[in-house]
C-alpha positions as CSV (number, residue, x, y, z in Angstrom):
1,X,10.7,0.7,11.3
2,X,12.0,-2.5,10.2
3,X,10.6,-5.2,8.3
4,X,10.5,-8.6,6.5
5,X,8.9,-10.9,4.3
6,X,9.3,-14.1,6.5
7,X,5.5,-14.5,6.6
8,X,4.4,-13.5,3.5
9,X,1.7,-15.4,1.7
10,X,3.4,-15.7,-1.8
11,X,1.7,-19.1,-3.0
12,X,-1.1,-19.5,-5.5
13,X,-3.6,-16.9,-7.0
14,X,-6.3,-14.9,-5.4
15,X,-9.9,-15.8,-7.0
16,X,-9.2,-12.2,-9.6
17,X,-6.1,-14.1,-10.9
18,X,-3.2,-12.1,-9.2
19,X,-0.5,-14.2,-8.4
20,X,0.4,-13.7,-4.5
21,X,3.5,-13.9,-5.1
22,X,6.0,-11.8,-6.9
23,X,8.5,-11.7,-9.4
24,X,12.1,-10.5,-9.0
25,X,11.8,-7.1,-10.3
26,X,8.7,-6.6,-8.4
27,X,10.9,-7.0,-5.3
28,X,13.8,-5.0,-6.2
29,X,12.4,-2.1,-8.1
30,X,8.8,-1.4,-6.0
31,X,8.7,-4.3,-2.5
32,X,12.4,-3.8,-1.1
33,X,12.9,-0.1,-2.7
34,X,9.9,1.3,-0.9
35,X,10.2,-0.6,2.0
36,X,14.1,-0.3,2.9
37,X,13.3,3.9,2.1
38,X,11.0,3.6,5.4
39,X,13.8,1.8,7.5
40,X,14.6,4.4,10.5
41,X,11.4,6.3,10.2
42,X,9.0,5.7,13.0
43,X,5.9,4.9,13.0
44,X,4.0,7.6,14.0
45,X,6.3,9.8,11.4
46,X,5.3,7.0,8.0
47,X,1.3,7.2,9.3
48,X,1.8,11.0,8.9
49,X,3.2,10.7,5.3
50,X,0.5,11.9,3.0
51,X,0.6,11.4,-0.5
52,X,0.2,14.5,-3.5
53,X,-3.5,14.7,-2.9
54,X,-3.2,14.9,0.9
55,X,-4.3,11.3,1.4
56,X,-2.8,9.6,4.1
57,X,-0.6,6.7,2.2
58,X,0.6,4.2,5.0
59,X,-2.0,3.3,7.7
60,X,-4.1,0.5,8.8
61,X,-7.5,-1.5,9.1
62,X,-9.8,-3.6,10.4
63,X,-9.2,-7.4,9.1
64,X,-13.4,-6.8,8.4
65,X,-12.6,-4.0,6.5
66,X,-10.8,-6.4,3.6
67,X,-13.0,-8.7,0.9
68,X,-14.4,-11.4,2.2
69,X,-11.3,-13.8,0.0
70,X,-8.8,-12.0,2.4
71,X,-10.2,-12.9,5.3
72,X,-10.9,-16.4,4.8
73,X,-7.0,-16.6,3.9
74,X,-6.0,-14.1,6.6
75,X,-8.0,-16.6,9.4
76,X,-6.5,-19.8,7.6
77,X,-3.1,-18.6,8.2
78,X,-4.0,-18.7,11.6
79,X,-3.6,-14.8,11.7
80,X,-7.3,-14.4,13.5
81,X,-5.3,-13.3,16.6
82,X,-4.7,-9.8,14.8
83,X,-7.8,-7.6,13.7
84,X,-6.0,-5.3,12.2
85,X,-3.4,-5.1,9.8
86,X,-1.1,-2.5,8.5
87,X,-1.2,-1.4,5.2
88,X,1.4,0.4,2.8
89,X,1.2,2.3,-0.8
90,X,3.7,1.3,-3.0
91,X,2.2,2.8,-5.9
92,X,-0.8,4.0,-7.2
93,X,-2.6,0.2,-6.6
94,X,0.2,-1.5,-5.3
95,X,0.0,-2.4,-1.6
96,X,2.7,-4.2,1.3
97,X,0.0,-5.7,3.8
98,X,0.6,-7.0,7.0
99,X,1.3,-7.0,10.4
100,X,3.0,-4.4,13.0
101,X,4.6,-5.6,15.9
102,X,6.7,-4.0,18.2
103,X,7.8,-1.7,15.5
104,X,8.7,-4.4,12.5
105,X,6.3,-5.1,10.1
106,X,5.7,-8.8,8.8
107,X,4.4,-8.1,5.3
108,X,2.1,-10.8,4.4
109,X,0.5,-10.0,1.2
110,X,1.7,-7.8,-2.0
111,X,-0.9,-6.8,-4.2
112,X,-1.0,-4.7,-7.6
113,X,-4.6,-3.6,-8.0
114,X,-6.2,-2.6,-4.9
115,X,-8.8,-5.5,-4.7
116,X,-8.0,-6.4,-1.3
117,X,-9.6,-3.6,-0.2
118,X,-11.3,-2.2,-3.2
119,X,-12.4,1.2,-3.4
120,X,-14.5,0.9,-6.3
């Protein structure tokens, strides 16, 4: 696996007030560090990875699985060609979203709370 941050979606706030983008030591100490550990794993090996409580932690989803907020941005960003996006657990609410593609994944959206696909 490879990845990047090329298309990520970092501008302005979703509707609950996260910023979309992040600061510095959100990058270095949860985005990079978690990301760069998964560099040389494939992909069928991170969708195994399962977390204390035997949940899987990396996998993906339907674009219609996501609040209605994310989708409206997803298809603005012209990203309607893709129903499903990949999605990776950098903490216990943190999240990497984005896209897979010939094994590199273009993160498009970091989150801290799990309200792009809440659970509650």
């Amino acid at each position: 696996m490879t990845w990047c941050a090329r298309a990520a979606d970092k501008y302005d706030q979703w509707s609950w007030g996260e910023d979309r983008g992040w600061a510095s030591d959100e990058w270095n100490n949860e985005i990079a560090k978690c990301l760069d550990s998964l560099e040389g794993h494939d992909w069928k090996e991170i969708q195994a990875m399962t977390s204390d409580t035997m949940h899987l932690m990396h996998h993906d989803h339907d674009i219609s699985d996501l609040c209605d907020e994310a989708v409206e941005r997803w298809i603005e960003r012209d990203l309607e060609q893709f129903d499903t996006l990949f999605r990776f657990r950098l903490g216990n609410k943190k999240r990497a979203w984005g896209i897979e593609l010939q094994g590199h994944f273009y993160m498009i959206w970091y989150e801290r709370n799990h309200q792009i696909y809440s659970v509650d």
